[in-house]
Backbone as CSV, one residue per row, in Angstrom:
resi,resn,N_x,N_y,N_z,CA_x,CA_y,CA_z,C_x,C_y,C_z
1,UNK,-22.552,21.866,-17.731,-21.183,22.289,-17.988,-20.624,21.581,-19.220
2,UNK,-19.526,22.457,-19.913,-19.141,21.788,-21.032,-18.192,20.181,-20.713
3,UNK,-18.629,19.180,-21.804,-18.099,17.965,-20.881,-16.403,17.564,-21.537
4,UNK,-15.852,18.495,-22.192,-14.611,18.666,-22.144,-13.651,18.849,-20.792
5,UNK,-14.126,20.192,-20.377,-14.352,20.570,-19.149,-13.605,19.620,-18.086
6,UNK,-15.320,18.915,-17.682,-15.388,17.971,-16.932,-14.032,16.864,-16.978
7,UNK,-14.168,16.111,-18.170,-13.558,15.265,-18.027,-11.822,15.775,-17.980
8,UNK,-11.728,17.008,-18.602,-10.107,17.587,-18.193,-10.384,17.269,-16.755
9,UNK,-11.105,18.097,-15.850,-10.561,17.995,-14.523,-11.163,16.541,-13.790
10,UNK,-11.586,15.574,-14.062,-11.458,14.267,-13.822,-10.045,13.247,-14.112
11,UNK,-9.555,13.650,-15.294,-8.283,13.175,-15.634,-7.004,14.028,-14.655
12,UNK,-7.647,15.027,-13.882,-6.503,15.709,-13.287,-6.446,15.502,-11.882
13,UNK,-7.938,15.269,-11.477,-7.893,14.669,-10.349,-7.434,13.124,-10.072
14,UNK,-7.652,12.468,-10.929,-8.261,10.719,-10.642,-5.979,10.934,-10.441
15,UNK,-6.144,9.270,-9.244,-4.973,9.047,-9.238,-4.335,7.996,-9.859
16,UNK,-4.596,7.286,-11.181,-4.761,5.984,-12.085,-5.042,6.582,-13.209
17,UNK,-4.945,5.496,-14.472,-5.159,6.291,-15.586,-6.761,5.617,-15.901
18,UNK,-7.391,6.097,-16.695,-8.910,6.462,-16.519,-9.425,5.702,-17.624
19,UNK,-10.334,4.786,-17.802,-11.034,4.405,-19.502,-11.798,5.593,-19.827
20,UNK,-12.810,5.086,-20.847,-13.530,5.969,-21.449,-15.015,5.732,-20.342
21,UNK,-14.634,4.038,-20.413,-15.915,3.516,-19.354,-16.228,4.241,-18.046
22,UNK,-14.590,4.692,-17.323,-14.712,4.570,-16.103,-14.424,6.463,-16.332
23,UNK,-14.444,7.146,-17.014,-14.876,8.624,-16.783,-16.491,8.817,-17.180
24,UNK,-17.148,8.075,-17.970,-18.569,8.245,-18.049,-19.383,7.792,-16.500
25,UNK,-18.463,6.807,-15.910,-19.333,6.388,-14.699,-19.188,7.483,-13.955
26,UNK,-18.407,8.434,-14.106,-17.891,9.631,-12.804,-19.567,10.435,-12.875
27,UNK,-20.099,10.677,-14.186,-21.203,11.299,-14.178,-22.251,10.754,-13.654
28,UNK,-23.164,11.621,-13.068,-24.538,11.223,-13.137,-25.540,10.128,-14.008
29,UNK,-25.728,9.237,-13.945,-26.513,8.101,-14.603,-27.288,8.866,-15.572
30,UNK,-28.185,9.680,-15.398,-28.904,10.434,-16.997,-27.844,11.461,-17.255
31,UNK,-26.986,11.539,-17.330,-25.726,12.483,-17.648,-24.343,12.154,-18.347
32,UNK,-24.617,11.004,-18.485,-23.544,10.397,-19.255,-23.302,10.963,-20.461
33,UNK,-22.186,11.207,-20.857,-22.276,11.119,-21.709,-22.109,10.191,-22.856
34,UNK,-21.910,10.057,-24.499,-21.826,8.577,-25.113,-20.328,8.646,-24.963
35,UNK,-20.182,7.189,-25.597,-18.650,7.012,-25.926,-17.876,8.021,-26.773
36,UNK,-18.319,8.313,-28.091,-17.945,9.150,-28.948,-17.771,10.905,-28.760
37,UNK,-18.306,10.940,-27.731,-18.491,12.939,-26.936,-17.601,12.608,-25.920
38,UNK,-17.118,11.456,-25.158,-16.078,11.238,-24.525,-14.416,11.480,-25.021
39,UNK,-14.177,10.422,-26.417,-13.259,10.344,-27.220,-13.081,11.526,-27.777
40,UNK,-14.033,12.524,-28.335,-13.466,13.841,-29.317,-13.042,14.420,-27.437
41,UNK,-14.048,14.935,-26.672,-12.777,15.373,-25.304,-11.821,15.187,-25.050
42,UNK,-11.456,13.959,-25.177,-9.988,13.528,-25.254,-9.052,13.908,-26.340
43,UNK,-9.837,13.914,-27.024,-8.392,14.549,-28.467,-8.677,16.202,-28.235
44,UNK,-9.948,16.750,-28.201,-9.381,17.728,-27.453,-8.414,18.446,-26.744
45,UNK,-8.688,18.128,-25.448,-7.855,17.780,-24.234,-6.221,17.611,-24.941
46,UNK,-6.198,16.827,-25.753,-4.737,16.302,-26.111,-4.328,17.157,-27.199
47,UNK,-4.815,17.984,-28.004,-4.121,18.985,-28.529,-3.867,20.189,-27.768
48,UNK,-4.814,20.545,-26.812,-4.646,21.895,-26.023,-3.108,21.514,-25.127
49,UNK,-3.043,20.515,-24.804,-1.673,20.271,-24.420,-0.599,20.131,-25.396
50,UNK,-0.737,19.762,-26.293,0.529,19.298,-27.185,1.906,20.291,-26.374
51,UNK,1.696,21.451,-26.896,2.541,22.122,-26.100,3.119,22.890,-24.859
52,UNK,2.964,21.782,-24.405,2.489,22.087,-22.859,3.826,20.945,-22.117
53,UNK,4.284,21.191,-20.926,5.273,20.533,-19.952,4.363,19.463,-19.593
54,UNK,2.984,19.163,-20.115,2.278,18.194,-19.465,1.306,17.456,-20.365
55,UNK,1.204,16.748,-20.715,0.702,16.249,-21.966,-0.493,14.996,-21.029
56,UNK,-1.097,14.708,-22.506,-2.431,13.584,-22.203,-1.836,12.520,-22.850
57,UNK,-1.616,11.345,-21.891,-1.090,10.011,-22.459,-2.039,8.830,-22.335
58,UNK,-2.216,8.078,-23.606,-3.444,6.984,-23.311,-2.294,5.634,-23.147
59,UNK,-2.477,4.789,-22.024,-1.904,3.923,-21.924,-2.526,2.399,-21.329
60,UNK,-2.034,1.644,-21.633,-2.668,0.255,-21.599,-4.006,0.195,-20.737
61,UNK,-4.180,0.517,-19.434,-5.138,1.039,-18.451,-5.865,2.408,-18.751
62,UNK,-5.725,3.068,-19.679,-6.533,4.132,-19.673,-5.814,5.402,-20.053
63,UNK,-6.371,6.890,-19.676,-5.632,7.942,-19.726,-5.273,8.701,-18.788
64,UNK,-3.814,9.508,-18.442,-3.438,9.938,-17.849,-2.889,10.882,-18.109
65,UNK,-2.651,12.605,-16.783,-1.860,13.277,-17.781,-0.375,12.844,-16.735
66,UNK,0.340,13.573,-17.980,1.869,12.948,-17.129,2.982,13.855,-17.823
67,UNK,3.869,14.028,-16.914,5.235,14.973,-17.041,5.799,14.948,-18.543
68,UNK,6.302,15.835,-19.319,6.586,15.258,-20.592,8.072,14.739,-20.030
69,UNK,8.642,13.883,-20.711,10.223,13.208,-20.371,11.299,13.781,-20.157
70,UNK,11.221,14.929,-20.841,12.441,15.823,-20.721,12.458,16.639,-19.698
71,UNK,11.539,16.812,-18.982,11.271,17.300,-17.774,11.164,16.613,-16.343
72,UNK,11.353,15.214,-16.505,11.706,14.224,-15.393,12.905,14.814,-14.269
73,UNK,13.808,14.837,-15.207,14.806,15.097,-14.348,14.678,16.382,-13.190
74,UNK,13.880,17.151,-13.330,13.573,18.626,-12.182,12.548,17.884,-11.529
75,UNK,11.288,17.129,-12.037,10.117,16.917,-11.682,10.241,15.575,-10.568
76,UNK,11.471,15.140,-10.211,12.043,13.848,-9.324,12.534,14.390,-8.566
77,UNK,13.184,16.128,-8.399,13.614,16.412,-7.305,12.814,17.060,-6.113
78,UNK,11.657,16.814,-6.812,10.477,17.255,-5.626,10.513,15.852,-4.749
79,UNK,11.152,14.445,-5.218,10.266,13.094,-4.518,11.969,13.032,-3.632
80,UNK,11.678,12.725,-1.818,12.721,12.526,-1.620,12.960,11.038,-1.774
81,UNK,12.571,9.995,-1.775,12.401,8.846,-2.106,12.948,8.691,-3.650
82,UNK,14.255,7.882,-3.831,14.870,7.507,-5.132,14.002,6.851,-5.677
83,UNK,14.416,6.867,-6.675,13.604,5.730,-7.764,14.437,4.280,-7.857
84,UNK,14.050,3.534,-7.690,14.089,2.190,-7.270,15.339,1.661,-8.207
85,UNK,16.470,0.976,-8.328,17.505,0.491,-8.670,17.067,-1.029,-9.019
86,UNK,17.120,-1.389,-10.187,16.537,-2.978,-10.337,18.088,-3.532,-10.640
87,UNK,18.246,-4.879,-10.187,19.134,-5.826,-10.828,19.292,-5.744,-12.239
88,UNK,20.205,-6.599,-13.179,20.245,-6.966,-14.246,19.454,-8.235,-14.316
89,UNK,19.707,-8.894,-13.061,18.927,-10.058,-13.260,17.785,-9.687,-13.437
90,UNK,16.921,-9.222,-12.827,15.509,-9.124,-12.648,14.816,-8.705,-13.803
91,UNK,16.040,-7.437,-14.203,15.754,-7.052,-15.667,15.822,-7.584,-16.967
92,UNK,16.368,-8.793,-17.062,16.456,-10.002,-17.625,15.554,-10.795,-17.936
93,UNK,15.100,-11.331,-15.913,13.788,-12.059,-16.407,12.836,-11.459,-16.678
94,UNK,12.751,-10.094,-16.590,11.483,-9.326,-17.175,11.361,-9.398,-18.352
95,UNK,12.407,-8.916,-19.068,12.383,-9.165,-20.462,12.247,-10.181,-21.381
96,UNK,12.696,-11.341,-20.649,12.077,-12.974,-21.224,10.785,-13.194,-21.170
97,UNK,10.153,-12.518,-20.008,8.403,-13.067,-19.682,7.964,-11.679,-20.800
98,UNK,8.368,-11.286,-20.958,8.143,-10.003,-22.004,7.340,-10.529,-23.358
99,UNK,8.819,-10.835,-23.794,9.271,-11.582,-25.193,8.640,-12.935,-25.775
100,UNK,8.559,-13.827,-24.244,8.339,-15.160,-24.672,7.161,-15.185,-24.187
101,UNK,6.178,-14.670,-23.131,5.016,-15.051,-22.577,4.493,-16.019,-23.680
102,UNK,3.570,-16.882,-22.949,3.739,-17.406,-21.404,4.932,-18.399,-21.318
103,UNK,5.283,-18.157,-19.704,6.501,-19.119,-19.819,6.704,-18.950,-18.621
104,UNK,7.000,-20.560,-18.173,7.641,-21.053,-16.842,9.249,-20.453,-16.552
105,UNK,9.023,-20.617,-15.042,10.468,-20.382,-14.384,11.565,-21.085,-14.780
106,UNK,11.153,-22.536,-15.182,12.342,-23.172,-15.875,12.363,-22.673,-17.179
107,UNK,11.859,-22.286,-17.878,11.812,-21.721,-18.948,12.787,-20.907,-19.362
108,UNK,12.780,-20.147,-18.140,13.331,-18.648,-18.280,15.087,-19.016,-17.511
109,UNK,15.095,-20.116,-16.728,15.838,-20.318,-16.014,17.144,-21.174,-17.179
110,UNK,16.239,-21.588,-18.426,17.188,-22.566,-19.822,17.591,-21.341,-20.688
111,UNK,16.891,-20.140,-20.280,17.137,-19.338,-21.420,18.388,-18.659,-21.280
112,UNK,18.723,-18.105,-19.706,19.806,-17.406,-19.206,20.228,-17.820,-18.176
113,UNK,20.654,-19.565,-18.657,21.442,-20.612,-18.126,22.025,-20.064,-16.472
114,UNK,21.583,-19.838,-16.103,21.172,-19.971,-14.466,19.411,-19.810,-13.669
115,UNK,19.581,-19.867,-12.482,18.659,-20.273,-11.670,17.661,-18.635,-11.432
116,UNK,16.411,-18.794,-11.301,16.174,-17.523,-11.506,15.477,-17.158,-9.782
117,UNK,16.320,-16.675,-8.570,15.527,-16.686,-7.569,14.448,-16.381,-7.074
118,UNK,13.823,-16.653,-6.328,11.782,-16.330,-5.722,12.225,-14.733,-5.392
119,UNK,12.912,-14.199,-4.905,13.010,-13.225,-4.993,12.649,-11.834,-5.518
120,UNK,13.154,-12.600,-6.890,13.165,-11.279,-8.050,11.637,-11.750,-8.607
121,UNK,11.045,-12.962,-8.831,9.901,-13.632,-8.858,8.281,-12.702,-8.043
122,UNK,8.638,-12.846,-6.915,8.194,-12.229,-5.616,8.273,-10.815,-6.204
123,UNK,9.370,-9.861,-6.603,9.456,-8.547,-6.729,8.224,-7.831,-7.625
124,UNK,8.392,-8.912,-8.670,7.749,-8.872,-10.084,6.160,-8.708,-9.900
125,UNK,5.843,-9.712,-9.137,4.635,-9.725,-8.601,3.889,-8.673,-7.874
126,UNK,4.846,-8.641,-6.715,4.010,-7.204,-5.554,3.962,-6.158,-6.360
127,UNK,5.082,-6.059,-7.547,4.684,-4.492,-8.319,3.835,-4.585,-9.384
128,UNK,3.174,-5.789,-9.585,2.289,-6.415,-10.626,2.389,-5.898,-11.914
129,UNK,3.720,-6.368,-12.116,4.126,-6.431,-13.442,4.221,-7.587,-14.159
130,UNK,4.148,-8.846,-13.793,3.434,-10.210,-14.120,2.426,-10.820,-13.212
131,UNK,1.601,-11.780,-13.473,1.164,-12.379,-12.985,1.065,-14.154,-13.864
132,UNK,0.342,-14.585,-12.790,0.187,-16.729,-13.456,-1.333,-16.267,-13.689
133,UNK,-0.600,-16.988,-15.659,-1.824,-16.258,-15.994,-2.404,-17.686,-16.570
134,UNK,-1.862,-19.146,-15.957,-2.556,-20.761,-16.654,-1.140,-21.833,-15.851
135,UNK,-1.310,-22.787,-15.923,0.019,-23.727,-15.285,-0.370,-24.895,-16.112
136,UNK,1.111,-25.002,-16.458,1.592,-25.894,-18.128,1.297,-27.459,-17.445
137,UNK,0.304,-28.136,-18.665,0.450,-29.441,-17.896,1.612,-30.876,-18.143
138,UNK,2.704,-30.406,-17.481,3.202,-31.158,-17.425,3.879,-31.562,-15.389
139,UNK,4.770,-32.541,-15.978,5.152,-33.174,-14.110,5.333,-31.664,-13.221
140,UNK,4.621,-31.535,-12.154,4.704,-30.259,-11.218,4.099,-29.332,-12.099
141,UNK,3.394,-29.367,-12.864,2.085,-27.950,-13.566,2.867,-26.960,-13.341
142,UNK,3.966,-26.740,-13.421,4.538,-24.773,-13.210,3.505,-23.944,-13.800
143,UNK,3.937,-22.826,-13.211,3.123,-21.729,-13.350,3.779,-21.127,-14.849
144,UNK,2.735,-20.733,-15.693,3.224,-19.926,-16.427,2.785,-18.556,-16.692
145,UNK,3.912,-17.858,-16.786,3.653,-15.885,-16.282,3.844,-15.034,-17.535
146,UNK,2.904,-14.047,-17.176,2.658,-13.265,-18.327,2.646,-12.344,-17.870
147,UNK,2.876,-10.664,-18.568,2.561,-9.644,-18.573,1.697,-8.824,-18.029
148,UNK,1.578,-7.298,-17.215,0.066,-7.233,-17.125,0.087,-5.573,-18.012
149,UNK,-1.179,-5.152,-17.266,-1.367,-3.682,-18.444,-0.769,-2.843,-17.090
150,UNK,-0.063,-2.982,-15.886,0.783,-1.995,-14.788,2.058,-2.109,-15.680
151,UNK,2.589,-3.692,-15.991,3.797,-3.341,-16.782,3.764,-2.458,-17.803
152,UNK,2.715,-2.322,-18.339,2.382,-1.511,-19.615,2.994,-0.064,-19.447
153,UNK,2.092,-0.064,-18.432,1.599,1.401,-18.124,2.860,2.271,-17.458
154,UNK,3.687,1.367,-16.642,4.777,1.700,-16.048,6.276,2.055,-17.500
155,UNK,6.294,1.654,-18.133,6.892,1.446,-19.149,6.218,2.466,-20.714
156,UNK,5.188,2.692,-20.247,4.407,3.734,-21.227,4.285,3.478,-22.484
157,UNK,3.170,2.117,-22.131,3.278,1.339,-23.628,1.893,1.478,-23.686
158,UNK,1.269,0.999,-24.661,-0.406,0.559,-24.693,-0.398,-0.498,-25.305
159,UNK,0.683,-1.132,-25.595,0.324,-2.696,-25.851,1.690,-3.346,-25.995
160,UNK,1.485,-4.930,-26.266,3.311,-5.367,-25.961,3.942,-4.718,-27.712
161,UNK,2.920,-4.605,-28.481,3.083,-4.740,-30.218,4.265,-3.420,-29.647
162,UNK,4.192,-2.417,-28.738,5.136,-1.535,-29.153,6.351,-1.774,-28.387
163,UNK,6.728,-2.892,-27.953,7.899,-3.086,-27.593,8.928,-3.617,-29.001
164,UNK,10.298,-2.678,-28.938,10.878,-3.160,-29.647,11.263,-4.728,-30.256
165,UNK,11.527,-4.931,-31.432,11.745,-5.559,-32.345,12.949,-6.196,-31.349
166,UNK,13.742,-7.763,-31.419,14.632,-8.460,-30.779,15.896,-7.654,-31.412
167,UNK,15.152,-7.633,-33.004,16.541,-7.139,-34.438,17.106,-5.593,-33.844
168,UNK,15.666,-5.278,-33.815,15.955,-3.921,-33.536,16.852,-3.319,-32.034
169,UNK,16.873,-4.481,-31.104,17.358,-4.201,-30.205,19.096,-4.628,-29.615
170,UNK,19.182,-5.670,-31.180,20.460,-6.068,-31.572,21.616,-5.283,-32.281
171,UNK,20.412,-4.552,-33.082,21.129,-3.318,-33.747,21.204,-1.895,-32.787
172,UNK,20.234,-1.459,-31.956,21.133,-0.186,-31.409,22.583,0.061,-30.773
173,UNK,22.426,0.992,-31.360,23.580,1.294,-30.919,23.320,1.878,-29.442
174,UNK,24.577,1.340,-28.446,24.551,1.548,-27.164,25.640,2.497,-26.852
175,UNK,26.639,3.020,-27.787,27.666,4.031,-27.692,28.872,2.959,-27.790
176,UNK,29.835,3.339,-27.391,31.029,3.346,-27.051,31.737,2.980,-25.828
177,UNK,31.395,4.103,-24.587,31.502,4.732,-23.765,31.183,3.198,-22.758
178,UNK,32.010,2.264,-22.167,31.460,1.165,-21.212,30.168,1.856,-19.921
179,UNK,29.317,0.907,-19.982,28.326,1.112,-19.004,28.375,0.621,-18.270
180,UNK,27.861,1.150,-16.819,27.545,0.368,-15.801,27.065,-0.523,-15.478
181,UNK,27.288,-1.876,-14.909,26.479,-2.715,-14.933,25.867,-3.321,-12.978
182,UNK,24.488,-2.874,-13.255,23.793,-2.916,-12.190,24.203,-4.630,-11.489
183,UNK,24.648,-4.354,-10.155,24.540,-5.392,-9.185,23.977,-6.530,-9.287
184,UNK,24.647,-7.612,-9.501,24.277,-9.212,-9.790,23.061,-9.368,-7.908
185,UNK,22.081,-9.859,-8.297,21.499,-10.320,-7.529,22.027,-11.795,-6.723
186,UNK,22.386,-12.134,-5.819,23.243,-12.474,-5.013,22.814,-13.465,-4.552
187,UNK,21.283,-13.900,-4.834,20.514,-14.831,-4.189,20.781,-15.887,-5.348
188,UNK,20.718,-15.491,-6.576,20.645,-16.333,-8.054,21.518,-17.807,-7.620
189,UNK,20.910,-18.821,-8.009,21.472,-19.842,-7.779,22.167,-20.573,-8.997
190,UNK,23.544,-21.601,-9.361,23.383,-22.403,-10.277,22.300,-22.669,-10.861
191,UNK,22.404,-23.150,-12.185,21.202,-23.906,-12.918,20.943,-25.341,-12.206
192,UNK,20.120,-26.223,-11.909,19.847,-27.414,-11.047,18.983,-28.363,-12.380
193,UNK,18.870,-29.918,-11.282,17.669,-30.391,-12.347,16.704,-30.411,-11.685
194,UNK,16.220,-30.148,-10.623,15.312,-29.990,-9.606,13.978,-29.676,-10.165
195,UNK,12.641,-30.620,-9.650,11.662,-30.583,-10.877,11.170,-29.259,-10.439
196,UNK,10.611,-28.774,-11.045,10.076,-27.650,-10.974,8.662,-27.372,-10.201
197,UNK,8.238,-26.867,-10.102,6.899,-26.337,-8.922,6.113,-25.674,-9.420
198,UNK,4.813,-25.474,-8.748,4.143,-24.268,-9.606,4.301,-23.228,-8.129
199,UNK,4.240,-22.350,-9.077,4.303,-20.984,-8.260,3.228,-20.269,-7.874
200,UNK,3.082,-19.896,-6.285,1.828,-19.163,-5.818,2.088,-18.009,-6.070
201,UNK,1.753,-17.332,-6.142,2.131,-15.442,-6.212,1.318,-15.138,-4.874
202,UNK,1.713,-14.437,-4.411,1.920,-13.624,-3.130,1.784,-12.197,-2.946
203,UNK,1.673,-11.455,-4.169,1.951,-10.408,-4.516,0.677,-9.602,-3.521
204,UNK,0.844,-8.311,-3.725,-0.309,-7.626,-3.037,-1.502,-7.493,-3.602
205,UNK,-1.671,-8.182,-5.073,-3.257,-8.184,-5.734,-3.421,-9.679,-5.632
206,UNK,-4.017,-9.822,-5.529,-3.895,-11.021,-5.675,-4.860,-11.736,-7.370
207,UNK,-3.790,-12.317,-7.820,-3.714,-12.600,-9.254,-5.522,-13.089,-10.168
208,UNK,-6.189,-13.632,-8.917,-7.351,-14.167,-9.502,-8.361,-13.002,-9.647
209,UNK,-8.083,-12.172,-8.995,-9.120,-10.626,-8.640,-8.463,-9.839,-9.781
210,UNK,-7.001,-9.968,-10.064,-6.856,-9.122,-11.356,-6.950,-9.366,-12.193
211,UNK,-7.639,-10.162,-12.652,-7.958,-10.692,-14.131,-8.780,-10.062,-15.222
212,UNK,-9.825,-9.285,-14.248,-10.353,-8.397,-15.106,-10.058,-7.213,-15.285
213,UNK,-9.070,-6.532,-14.966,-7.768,-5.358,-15.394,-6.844,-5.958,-16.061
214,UNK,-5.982,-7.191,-15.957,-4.923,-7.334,-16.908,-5.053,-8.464,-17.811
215,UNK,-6.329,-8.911,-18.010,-6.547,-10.324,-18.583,-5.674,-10.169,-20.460
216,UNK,-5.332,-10.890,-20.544,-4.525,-11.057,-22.129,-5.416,-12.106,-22.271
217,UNK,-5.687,-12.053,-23.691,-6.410,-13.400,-24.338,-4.979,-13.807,-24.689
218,UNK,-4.997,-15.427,-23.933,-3.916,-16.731,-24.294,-3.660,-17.094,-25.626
219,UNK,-5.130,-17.282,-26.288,-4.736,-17.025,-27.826,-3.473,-16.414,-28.568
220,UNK,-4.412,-14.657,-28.129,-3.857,-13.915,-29.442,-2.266,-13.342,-28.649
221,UNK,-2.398,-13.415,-27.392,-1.328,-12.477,-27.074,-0.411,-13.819,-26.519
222,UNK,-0.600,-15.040,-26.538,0.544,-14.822,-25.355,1.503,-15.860,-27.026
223,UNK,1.412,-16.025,-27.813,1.948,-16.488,-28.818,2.383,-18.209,-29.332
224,UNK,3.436,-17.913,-29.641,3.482,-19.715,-29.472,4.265,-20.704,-27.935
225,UNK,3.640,-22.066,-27.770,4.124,-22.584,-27.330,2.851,-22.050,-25.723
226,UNK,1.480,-21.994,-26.528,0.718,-21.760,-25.478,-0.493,-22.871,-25.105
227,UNK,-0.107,-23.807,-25.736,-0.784,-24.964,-25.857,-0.531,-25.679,-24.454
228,UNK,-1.671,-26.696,-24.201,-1.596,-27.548,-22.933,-1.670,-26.746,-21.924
229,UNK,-2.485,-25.445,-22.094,-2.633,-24.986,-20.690,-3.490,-25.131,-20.210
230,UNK,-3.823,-25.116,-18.356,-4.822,-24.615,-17.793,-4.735,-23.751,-17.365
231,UNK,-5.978,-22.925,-17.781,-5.923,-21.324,-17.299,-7.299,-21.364,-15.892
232,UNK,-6.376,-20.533,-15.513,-7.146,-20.106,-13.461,-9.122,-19.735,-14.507
């Protein structure tokens, strides 16, 4: 069969987004095909959609097809289950472990001069959108947390390089019009001097098994101020 084909309806079945690695394993061992008869399928595949309500998206984890955006809004009223309401806080510290990876809870806790609760910590985790990815050696080794490729993928990035610019996010314009501002998380404590801890994650992967799906080289990605670590 033609292996365009194929791999369209592998990308339509699979429920995750797919490598190049992990659609060649779908085949038969003398049936593989190479890397390069994989990749032109895919651009294939991705022009026959261009114009289409459903497009081929390659994202940090692989490829997927997925709703085009402007079509969200009909394509959510099939789910009776809302889509999840995050804090400001939470959305906060996301965006610091974003920006600054790697970086401790006190870290994040000096940056937006209050306390950042296990909570939203805990949240971050079970949806494995960070993980402890080394613990800083200093008094109490805190954990320091980084990014993974679910945050990526959830966010519809393929790498952090395409998250906006700080400048750039100083300069949009947000309108006029006052916005809503999502529910202060309630648990958040004062800022303290309380030494700090390292943090277990708890989450439902557990962080040492995902390493080889979301591993960042400490080097290149996690930037400055990555020195003195030990990494798991």
């Amino acid at each position: 069969m033609n292996t365009k084909r194929i791999v369209e309806a592998i990308l339509f079945a699979a429920n995750r987004p797919m490598t190049i690695k992990q659609i060649q394993e779908v085949f038969p061992e003398l049936e593989q095909p190479d890397t390069l008869t994989v990749q032109m399928a895919l651009e294939d595949i991705a022009r026959d959609y261009a114009d289409r309500p459903i497009g081929l998206r390659q994202l940090a984890s692989g490829y997927r097809f997925q709703v085009r955006e402007g079509l969200s809004p009909w394509v959510t009223r099939l789910f009776e289950e809302k889509p999840a309401r995050y804090s400001r806080a939470l959305l906060e510290t996301l965006a610091i472990i974003a920006y600054r990876q790697p970086v401790t809870r006190g870290e994040i806790e000096d940056i937006r001069g209050v306390g950042v609760s296990s909570s939203i910590i805990q949240t971050m985790l079970e949806r494995e959108w960070i993980r402890v990815i080394a613990h800083k050696e200093v008094p109490g080794r805190p954990a320091l947390f980084g990014t993974t490729k679910q945050f990526l993928d959830y966010f519809n990035l393929t790498s952090l390089s395409e998250l906006p610019t700080l400048e750039e996010i100083v300069n949009f314009d947000f309108g006029n019009s006052p916005q809503p501002q999502p529910e202060q998380d309630h648990s958040e404590r004062p800022q303290t001097a309380e030494t700090e801890q390292p943090i277990s994650p708890t989450g439902q992967t557990d962080p040492e098994t995902a390493v080889s799906e979301t591993e960042f080289d400490t080097q290149t990605e996690a930037g400055p101020g990555a020195e003195n670590l030990t990494l798991h």
